[in-house]
N, C-alpha and C positions, 0 to 999 in steps of 0.2 A: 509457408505461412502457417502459424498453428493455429490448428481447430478450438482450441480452448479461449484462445483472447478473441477469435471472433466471435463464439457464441456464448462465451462466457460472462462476457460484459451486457449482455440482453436477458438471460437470462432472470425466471422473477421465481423463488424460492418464501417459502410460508414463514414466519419469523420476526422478530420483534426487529423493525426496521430503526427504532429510535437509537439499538442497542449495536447494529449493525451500521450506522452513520455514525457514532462515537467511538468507533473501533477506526474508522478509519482518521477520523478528524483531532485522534489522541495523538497519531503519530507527529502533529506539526507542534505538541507540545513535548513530547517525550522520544520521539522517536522512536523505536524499534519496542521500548517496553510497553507503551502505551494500546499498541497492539497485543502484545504477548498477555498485558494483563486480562484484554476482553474476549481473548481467544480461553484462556483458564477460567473465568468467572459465567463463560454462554453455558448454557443447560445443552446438556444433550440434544435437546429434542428440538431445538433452536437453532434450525440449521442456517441459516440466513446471518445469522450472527457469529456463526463460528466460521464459516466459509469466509465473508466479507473479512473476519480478523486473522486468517491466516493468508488470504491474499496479500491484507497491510502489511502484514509479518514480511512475508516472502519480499514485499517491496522495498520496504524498509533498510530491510538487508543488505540489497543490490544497493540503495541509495548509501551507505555507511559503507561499500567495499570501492565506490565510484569515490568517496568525499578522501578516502584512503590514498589510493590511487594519484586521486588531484594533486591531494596533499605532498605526494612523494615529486610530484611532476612541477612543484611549484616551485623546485629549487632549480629548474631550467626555464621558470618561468611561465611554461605553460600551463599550470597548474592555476597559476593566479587566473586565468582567464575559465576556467573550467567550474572555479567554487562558485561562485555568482550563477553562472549557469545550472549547474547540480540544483542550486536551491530553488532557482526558479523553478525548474522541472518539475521538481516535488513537492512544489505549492501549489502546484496548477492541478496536477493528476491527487493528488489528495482531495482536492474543492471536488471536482468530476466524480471521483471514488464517493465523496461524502452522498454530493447531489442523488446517485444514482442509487445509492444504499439507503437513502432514506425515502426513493422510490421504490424500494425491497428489492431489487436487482443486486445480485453476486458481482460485484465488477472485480474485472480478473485486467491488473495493468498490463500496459504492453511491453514486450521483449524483457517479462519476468519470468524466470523459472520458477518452478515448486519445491522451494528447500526445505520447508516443513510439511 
């Protein structure tokens, strides 16, 4: 089990929380960019807002390599049963992400790696 999704998601870091719940709540409009843009626009010294938008990043990621995947899978049919599911997932843990970001908490999603 990793140390990071357990205590990463409780974790409460100083930082503009409005800017760090928009970082994760852009991804169900833009996906992967809408992170990338609020991870280039936090200030340095804003670490709550950079952290929360490179978790989205890194999620993001997994969720567009999973939608790939379905995609390829859907030509044996399994795939159709996967897309639906994929979106749900990541409607769910974005709202949670959002919640918890705008309670200043770093939320680090589960069984995502750190590509950025």
């Amino acid at each position: 089990m990793s140390s990071q999704t357990d205590a990463g998601d409780r974790e409460a870091v100083a930082g503009d929380t409005t800017l760090a719940a928009l970082a994760h709540a852009s991804a169900l409009v833009a996906s992967f960019l809408g992170p990338l843009l609020f991870l280039v626009l936090a200030d340095d010294d804003d670490e709550l807002a950079r952290r929360n938008a490179k978790n989205s990043l890194n999620f993001q990621i997994v969720v567009f390599v999973a939608l790939v995947v379905a995609g390829l899978l859907s030509f044996v049919f399994i795939g159709i049963l996967l897309l639906p599911l994929i979106g749900v997932i990541d409607v769910v843990l974005v709202l949670i992400a959002t919640v918890r970001a705008n309670d200043g908490q770093v939320y680090a999603y589960p069984y995502t790696p750190d590509i950025i």
